[in-house]
N, C-alpha and C positions, 0 to 999 in steps of 0.2 A: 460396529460398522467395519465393514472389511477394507484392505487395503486399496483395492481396487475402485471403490466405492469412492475414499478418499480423495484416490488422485481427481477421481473422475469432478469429483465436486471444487479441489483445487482449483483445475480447467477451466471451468464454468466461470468462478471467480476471475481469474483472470481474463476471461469474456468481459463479463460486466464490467471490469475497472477498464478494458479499453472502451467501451462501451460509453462509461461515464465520462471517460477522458474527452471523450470526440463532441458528445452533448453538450459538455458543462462548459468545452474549449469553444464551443458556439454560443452558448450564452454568455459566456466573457466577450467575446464579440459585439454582439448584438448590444451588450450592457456596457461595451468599449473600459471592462474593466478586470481583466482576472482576480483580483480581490474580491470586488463585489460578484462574480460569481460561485467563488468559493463558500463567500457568508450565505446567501441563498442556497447551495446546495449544501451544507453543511448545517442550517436551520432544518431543511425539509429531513434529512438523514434522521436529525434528531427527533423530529415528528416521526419517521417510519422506525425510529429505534423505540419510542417511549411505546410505539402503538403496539409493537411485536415482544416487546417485555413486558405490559401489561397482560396482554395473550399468552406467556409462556412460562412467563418465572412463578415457580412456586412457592421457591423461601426468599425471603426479603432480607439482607443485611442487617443483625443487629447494629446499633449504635457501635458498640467494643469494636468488631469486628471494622467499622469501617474508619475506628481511632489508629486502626491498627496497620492502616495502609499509609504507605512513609508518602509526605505532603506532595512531593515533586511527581508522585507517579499522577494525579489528578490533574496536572496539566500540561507537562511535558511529550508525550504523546499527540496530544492534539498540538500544540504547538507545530512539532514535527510534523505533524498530518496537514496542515493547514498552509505551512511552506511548499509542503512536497506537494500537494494538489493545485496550490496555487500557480507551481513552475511548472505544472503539467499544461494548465489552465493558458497559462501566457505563450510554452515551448509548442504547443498543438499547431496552433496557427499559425508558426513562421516554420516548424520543420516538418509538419506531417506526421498523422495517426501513426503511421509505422512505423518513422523514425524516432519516433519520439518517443512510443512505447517500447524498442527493442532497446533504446537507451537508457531505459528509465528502468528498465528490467537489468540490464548490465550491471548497471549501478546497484541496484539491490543484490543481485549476485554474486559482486567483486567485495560488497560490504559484509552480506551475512556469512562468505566463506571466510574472511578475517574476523567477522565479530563469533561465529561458530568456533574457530581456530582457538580465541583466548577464552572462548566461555563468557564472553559480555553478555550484561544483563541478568547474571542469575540464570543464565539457561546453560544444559549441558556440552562441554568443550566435544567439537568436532576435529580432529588434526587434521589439518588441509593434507592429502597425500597428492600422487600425481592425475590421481582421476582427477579430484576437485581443480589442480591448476590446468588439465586437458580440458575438462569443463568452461572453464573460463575464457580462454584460447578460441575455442570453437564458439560459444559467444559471443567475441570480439570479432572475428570471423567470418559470421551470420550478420553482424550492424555491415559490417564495409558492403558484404554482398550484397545487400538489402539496399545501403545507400549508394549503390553503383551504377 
């Protein structure tokens, strides 16, 4: 798949997760509970996950192979998904779709340029240079303007 192809579907991604944010931040609402909308939209996920890997995956994890994943990584992830969604879930409705997604993107920005800088996680080190701290600047930048 080409580069361009990439970003494009990036994009999209980032559509639907504000997308999700604004529905799911209405069913917390409605459900007067951002938790309890999380567990529901994090139940049905797992319905549209189990149904879309049934339909796609072709080789199934042997047993070894799935001795072989260090314990934390099975739940720690979702832990972290299930906080961040949950403050999305409760942030939606007191600060607004926009503000809430350009902040919550910030935040992913301002973290993956320090977590890319040391190489966390087992992923390749990115050096923050002066584009990535202009980057961030202009970021910061776009929330005030957004919230002004």
């Amino acid at each position: 798949m080409n580069q361009l192809m990439v970003t494009i579907l990036a994009f999209i991604g980032g559509v639907f997760l504000a997308i999700q944010g604004g529905l799911n931040a209405q069913l917390g609402v409605l459900l007067k509970n951002p938790l309890l909308a999380s567990l529901v939209a994090f139940f049905c996920s797992a319905f549209f996950a189990m149904l879309l890997v049934g339909l796609s995956v072709k080789n199934i994890p042997t047993v070894q192979q799935l001795k072989e994943v260090p314990y934390y990584l099975w739940f720690t992830g979702a832990l972290f998904s299930v906080i961040g969604v949950s403050l999305y879930y409760y942030t939606i409705p007191r600060l607004g779709v926009s503000t809430m997604i350009s902040l919550g993107l910030c935040g992913q920005l301002v973290f993956s340029v320090v977590a890319g800088h040391f190489g966390w996680f087992g992923l390749p080190a990115e050096p923050i240079d002066h584009k990535g701290i202009l980057g961030i600047v202009a970021m910061i930048t776009g929330i005030i303007l957004i919230n002004r």
